[in-house]
mmJSON file of the N, C-alpha and C atoms, coordinates in Angstrom:
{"data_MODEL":{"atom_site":{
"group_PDB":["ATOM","ATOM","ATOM","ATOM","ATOM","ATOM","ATOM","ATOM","ATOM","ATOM","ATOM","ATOM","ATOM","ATOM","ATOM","ATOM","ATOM","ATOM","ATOM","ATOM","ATOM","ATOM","ATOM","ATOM","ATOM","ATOM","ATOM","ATOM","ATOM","ATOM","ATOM","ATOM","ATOM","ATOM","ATOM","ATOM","ATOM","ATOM","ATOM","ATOM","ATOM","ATOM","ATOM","ATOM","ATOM","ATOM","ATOM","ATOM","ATOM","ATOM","ATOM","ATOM","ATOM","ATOM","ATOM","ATOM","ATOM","ATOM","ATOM","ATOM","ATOM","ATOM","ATOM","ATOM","ATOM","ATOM","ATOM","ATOM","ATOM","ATOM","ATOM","ATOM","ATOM","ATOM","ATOM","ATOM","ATOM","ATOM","ATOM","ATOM","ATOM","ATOM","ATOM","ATOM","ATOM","ATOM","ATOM","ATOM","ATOM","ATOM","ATOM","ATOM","ATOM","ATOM","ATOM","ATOM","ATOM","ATOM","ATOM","ATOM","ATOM","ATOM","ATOM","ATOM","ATOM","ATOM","ATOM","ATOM","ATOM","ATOM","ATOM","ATOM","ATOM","ATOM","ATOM","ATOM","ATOM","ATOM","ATOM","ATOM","ATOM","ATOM","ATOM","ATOM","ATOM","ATOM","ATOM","ATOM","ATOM","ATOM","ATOM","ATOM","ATOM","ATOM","ATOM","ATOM","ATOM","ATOM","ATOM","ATOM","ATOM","ATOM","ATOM","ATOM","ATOM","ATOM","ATOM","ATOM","ATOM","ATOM","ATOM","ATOM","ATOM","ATOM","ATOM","ATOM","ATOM","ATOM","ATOM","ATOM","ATOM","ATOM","ATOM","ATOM","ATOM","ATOM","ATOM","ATOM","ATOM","ATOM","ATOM","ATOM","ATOM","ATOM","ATOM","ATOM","ATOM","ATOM","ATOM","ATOM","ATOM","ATOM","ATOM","ATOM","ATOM","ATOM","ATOM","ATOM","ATOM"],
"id":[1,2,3,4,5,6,7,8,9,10,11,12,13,14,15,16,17,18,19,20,21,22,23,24,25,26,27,28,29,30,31,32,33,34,35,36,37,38,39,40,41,42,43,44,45,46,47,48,49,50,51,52,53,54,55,56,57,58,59,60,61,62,63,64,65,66,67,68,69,70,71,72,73,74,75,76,77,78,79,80,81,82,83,84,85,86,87,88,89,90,91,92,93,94,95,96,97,98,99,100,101,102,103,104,105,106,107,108,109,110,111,112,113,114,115,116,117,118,119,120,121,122,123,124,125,126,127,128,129,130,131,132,133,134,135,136,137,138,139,140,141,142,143,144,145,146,147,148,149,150,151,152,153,154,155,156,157,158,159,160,161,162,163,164,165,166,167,168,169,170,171,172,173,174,175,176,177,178,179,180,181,182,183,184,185,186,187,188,189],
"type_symbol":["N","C","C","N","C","C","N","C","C","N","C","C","N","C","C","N","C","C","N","C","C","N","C","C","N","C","C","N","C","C","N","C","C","N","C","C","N","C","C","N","C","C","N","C","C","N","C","C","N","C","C","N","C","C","N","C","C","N","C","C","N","C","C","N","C","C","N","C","C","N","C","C","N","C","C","N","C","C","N","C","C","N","C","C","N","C","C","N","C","C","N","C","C","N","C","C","N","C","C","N","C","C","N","C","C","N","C","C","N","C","C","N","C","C","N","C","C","N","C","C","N","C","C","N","C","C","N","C","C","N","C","C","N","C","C","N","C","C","N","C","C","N","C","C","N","C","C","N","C","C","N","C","C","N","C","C","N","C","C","N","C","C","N","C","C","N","C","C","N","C","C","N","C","C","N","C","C","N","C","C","N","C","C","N","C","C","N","C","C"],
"label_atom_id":["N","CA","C","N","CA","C","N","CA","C","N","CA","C","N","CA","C","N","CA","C","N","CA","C","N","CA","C","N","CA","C","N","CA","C","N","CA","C","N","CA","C","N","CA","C","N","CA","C","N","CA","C","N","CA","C","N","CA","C","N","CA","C","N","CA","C","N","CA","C","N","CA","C","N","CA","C","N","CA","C","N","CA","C","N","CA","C","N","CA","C","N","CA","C","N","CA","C","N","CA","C","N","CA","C","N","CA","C","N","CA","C","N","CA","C","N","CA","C","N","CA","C","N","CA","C","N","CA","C","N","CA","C","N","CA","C","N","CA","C","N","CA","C","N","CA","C","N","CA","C","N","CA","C","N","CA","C","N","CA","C","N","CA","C","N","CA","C","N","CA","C","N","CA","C","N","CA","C","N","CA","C","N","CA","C","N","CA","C","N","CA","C","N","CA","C","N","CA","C","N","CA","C","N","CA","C","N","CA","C","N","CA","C","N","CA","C","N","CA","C"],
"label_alt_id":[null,null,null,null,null,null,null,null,null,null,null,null,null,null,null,null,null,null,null,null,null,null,null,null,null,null,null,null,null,null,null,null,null,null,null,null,null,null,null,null,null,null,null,null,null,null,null,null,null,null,null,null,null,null,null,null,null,null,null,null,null,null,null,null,null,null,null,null,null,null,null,null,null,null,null,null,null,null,null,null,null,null,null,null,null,null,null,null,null,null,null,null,null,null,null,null,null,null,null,null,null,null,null,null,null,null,null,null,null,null,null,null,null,null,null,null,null,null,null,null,null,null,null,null,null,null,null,null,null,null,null,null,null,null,null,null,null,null,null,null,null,null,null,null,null,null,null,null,null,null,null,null,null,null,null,null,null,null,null,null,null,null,null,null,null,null,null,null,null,null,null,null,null,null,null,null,null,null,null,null,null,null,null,null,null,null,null,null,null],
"label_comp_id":["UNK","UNK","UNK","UNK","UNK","UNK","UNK","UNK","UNK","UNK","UNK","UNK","UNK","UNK","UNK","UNK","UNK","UNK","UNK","UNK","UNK","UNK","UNK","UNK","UNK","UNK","UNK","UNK","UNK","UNK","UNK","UNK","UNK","UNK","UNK","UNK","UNK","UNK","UNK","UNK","UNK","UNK","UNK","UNK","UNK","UNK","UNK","UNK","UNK","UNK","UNK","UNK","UNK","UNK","UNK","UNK","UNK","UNK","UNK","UNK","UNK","UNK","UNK","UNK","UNK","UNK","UNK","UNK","UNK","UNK","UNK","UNK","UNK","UNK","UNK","UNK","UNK","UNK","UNK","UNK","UNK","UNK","UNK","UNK","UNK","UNK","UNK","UNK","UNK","UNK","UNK","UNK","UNK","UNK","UNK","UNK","UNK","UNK","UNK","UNK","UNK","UNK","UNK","UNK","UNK","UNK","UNK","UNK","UNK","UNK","UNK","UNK","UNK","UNK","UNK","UNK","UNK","UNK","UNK","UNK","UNK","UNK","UNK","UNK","UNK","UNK","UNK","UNK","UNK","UNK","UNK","UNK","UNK","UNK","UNK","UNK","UNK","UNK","UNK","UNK","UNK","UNK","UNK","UNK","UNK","UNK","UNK","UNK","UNK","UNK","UNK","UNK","UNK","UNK","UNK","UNK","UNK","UNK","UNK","UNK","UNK","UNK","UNK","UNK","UNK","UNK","UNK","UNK","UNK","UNK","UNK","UNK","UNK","UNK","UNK","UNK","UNK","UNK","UNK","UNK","UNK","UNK","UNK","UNK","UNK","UNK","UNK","UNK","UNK"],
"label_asym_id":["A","A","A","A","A","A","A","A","A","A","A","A","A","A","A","A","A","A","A","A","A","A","A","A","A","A","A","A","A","A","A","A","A","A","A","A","A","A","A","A","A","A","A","A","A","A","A","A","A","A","A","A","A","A","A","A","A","A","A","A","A","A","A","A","A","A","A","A","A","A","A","A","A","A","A","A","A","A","A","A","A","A","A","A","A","A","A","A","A","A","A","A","A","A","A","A","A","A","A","A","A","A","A","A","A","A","A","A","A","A","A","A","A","A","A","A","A","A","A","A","A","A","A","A","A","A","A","A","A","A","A","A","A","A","A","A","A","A","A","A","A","A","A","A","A","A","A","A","A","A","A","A","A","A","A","A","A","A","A","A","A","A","A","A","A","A","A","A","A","A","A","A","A","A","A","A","A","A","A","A","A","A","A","A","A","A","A","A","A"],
"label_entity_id":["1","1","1","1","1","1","1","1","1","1","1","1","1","1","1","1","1","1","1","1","1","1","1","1","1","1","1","1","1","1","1","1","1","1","1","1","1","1","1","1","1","1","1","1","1","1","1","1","1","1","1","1","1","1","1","1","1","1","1","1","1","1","1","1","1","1","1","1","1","1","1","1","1","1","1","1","1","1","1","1","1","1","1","1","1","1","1","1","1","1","1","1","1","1","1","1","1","1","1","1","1","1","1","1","1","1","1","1","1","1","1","1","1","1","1","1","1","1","1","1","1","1","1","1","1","1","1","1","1","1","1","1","1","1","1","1","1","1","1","1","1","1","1","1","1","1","1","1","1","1","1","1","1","1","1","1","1","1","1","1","1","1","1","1","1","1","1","1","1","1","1","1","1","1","1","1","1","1","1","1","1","1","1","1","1","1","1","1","1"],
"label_seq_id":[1,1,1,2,2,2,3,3,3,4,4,4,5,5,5,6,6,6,7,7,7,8,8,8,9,9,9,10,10,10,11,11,11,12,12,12,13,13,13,14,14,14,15,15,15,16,16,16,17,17,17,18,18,18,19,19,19,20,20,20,21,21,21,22,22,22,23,23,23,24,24,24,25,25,25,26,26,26,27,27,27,28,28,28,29,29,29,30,30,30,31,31,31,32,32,32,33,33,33,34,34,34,35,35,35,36,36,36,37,37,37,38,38,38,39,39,39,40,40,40,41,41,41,42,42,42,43,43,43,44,44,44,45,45,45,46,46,46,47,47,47,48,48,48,49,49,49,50,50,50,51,51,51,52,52,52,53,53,53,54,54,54,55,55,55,56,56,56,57,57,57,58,58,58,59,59,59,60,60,60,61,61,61,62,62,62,63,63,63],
"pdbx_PDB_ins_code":[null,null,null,null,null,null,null,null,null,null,null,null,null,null,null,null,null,null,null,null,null,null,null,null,null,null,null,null,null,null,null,null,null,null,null,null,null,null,null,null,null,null,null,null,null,null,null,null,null,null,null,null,null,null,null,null,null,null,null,null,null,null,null,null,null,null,null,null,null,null,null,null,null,null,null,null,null,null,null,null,null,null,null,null,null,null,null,null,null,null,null,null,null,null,null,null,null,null,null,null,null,null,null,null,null,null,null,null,null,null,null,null,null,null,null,null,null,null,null,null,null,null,null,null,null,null,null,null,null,null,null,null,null,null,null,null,null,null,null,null,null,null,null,null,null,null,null,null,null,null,null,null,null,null,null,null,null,null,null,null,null,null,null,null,null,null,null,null,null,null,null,null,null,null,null,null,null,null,null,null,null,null,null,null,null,null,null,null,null],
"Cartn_x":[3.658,2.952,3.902,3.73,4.818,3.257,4.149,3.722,4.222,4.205,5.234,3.671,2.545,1.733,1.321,1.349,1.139,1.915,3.496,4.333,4.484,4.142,3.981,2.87,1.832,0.398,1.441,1.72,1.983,3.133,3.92,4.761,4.83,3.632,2.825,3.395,4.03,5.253,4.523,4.124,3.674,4.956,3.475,4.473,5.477,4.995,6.169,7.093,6.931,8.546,9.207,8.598,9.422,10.053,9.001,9.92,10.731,10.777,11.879,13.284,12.8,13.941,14.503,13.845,14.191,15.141,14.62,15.148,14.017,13.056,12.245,10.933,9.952,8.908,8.005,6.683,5.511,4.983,4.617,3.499,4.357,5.775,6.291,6.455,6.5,6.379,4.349,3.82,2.78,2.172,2.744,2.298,3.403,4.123,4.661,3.953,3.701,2.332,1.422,0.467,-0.755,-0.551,0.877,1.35,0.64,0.996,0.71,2.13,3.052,4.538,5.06,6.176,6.979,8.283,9.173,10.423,11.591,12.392,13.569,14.26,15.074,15.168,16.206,17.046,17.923,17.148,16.111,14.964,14.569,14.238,13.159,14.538,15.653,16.574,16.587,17.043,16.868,15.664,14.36,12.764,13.147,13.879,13.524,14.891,15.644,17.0,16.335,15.499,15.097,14.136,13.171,12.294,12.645,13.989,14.717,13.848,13.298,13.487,13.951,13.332,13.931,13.038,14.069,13.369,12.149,12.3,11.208,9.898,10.312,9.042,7.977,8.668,7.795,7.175,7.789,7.195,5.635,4.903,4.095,4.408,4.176,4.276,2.957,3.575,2.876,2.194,0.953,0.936,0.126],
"Cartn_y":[18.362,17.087,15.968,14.909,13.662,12.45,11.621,9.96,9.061,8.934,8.058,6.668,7.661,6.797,5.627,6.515,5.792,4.667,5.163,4.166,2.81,3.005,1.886,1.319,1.745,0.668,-0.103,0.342,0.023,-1.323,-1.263,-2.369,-3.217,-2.915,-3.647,-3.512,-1.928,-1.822,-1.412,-1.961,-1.038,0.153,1.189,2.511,2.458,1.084,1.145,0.073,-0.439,-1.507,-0.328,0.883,2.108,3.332,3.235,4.057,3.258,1.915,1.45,1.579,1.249,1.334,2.81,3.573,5.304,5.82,4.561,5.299,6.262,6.666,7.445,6.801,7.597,7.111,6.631,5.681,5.687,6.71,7.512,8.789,9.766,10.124,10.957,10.08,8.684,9.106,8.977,8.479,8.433,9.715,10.982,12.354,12.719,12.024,12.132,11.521,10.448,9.778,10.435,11.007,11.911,13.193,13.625,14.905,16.253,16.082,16.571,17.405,16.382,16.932,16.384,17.143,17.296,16.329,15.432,15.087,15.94,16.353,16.788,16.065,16.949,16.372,15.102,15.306,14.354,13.498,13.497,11.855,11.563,12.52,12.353,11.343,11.418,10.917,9.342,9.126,7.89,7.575,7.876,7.354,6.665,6.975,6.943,5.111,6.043,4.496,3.154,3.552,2.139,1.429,2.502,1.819,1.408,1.642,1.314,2.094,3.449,4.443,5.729,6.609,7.787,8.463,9.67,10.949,11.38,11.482,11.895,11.458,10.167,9.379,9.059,10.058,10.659,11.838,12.492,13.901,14.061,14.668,15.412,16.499,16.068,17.252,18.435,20.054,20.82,21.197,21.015,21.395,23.125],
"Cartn_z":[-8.241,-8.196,-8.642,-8.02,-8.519,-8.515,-9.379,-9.757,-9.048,-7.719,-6.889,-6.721,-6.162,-6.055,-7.407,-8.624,-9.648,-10.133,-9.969,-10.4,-8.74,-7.98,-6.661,-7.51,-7.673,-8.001,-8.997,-9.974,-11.199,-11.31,-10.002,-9.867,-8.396,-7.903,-6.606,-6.064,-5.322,-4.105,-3.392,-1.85,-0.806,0.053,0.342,0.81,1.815,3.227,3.85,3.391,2.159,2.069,1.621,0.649,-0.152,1.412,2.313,3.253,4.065,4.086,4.793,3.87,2.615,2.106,1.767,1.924,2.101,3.414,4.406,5.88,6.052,5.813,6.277,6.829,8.03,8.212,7.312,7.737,6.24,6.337,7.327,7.502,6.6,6.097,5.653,4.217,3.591,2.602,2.089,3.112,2.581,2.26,2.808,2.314,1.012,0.532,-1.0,-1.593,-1.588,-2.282,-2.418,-1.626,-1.564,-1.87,-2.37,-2.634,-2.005,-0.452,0.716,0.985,0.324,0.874,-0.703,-0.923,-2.204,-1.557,-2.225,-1.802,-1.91,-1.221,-1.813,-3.356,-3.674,-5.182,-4.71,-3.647,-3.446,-3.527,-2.447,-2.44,-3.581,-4.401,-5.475,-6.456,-6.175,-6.938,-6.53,-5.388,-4.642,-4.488,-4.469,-4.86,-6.492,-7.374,-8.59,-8.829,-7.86,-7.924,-7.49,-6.463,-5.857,-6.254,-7.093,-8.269,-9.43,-9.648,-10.706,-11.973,-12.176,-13.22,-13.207,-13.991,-14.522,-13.161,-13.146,-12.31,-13.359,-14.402,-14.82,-15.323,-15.358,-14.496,-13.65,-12.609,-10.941,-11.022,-12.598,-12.144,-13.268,-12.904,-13.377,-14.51,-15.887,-16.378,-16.284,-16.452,-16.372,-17.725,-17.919,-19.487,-19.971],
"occupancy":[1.0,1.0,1.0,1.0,1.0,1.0,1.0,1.0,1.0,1.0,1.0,1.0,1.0,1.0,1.0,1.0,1.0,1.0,1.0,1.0,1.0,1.0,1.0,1.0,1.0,1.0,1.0,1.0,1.0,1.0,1.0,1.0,1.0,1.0,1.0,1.0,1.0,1.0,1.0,1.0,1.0,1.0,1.0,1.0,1.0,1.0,1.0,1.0,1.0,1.0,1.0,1.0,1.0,1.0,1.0,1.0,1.0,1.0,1.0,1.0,1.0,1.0,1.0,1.0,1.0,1.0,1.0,1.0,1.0,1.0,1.0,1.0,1.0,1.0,1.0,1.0,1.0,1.0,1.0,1.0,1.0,1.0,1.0,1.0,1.0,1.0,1.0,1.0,1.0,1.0,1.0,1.0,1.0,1.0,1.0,1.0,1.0,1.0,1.0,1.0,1.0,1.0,1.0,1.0,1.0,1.0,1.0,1.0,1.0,1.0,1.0,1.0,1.0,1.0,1.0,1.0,1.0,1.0,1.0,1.0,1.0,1.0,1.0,1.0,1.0,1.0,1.0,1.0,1.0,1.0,1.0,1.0,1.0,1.0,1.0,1.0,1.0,1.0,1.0,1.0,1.0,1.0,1.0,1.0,1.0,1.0,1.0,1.0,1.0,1.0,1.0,1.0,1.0,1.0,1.0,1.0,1.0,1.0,1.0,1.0,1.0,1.0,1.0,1.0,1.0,1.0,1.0,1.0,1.0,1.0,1.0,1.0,1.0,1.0,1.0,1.0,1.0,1.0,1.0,1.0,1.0,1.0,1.0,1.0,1.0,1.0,1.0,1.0,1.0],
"B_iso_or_equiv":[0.0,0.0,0.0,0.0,0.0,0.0,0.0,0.0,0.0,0.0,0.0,0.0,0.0,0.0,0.0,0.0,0.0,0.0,0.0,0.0,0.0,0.0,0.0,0.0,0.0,0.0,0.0,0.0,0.0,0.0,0.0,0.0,0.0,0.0,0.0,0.0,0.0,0.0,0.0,0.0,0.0,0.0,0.0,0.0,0.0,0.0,0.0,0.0,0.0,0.0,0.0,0.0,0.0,0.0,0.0,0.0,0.0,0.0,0.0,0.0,0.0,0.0,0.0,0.0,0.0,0.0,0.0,0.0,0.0,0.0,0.0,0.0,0.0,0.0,0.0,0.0,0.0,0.0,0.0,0.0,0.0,0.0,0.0,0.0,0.0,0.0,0.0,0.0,0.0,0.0,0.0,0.0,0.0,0.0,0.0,0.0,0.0,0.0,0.0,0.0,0.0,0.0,0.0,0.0,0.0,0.0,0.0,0.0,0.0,0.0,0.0,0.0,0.0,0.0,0.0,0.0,0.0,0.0,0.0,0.0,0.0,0.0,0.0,0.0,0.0,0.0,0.0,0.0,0.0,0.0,0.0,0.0,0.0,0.0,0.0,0.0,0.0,0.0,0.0,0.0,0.0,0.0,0.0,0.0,0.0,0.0,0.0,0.0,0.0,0.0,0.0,0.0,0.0,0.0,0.0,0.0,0.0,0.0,0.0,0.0,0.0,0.0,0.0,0.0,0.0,0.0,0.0,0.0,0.0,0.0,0.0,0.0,0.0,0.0,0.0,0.0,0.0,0.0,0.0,0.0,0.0,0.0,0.0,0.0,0.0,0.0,0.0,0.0,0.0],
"pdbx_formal_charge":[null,null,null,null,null,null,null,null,null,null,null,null,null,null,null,null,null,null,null,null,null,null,null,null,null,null,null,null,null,null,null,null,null,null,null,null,null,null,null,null,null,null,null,null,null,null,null,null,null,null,null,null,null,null,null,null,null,null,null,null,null,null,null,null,null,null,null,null,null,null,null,null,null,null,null,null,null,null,null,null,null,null,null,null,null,null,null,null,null,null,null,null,null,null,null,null,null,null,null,null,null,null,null,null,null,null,null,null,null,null,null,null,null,null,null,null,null,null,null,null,null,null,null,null,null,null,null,null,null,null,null,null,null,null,null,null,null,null,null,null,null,null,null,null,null,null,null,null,null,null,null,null,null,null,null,null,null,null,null,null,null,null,null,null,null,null,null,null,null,null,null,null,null,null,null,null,null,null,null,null,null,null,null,null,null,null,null,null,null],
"auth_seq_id":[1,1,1,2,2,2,3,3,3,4,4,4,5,5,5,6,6,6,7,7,7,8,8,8,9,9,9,10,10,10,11,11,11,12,12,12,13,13,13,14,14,14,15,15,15,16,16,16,17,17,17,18,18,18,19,19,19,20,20,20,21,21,21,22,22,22,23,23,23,24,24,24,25,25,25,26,26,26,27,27,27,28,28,28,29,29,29,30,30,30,31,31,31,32,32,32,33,33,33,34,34,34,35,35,35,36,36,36,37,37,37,38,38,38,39,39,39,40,40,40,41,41,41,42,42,42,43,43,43,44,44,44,45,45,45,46,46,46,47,47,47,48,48,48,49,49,49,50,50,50,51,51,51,52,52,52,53,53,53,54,54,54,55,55,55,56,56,56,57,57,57,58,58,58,59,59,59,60,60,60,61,61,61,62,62,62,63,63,63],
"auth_comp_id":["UNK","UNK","UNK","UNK","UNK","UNK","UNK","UNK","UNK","UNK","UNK","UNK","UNK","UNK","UNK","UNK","UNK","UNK","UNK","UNK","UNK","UNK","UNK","UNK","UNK","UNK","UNK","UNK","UNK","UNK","UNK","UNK","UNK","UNK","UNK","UNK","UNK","UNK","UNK","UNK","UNK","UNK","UNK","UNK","UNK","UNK","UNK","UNK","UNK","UNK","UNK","UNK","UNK","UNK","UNK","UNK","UNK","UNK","UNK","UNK","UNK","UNK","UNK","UNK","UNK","UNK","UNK","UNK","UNK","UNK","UNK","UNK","UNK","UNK","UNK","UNK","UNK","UNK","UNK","UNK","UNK","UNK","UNK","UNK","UNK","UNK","UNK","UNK","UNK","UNK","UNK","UNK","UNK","UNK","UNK","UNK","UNK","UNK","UNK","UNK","UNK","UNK","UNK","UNK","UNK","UNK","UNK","UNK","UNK","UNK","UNK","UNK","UNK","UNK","UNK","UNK","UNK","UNK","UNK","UNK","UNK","UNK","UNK","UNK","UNK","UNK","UNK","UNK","UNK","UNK","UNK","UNK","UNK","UNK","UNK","UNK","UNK","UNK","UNK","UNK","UNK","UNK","UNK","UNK","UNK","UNK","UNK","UNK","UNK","UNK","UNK","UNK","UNK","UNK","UNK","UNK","UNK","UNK","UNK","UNK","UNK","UNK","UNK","UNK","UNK","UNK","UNK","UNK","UNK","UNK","UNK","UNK","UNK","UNK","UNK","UNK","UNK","UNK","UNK","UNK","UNK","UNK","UNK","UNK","UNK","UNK","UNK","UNK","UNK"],
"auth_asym_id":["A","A","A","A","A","A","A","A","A","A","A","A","A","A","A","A","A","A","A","A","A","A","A","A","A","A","A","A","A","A","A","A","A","A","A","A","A","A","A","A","A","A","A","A","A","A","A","A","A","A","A","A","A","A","A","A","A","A","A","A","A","A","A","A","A","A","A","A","A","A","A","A","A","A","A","A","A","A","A","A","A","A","A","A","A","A","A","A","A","A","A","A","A","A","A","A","A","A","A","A","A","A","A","A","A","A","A","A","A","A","A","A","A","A","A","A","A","A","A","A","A","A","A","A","A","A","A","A","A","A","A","A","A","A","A","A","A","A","A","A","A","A","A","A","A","A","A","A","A","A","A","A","A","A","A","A","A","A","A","A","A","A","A","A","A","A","A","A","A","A","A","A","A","A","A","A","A","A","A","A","A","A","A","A","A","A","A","A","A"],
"auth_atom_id":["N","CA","C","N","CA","C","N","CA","C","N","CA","C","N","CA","C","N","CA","C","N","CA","C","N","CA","C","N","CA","C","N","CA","C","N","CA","C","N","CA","C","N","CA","C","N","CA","C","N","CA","C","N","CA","C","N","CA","C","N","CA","C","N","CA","C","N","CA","C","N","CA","C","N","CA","C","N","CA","C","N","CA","C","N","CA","C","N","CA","C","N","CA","C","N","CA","C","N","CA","C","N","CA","C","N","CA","C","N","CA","C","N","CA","C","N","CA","C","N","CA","C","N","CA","C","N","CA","C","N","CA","C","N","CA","C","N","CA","C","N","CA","C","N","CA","C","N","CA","C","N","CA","C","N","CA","C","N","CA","C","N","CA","C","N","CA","C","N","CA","C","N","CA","C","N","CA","C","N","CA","C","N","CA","C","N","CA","C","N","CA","C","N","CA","C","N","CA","C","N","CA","C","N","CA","C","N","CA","C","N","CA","C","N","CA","C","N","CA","C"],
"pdbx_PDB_model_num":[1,1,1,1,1,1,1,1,1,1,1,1,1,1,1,1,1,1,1,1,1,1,1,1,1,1,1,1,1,1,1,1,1,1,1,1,1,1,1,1,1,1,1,1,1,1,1,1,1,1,1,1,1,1,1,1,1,1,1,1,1,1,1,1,1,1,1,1,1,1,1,1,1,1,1,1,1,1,1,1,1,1,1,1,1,1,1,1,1,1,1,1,1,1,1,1,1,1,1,1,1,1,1,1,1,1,1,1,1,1,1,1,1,1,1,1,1,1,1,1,1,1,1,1,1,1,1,1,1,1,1,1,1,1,1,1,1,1,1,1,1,1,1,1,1,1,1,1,1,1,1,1,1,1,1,1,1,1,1,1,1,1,1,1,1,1,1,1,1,1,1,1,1,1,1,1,1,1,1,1,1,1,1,1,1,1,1,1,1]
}}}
């Protein structure tokens, strides 16, 4: 599970300005958002650069 959706609300980014700036479709990241689909960690790295935080920020801890 990731926080991609949470941290977008949180700094008023819509999903396709975040997949344009990914190079990827919106339908592909809008299923990272809806955690339908997981990012590769590479993405999950560059998801985290372009929001300007931590990878671990996006993730879900398991408790």
């Amino acid at each position: 599970m990731n926080r991609i959706k949470e941290v977008l609300e949180e700094k008023g980014i819509k999903q396709i300005w975040l997949a344009e700036q990914l190079g990827k479709s919106y339908n592909m990241v809008n299923s990272y958002v809806q955690n339908r689909r997981q990012p590769s960690i590479e993405c999950l790295y560059e998801i985290a650069e372009i929001l300007n935080i931590s990878v671990k920020e996006l993730l879900v801890e398991h408790e």
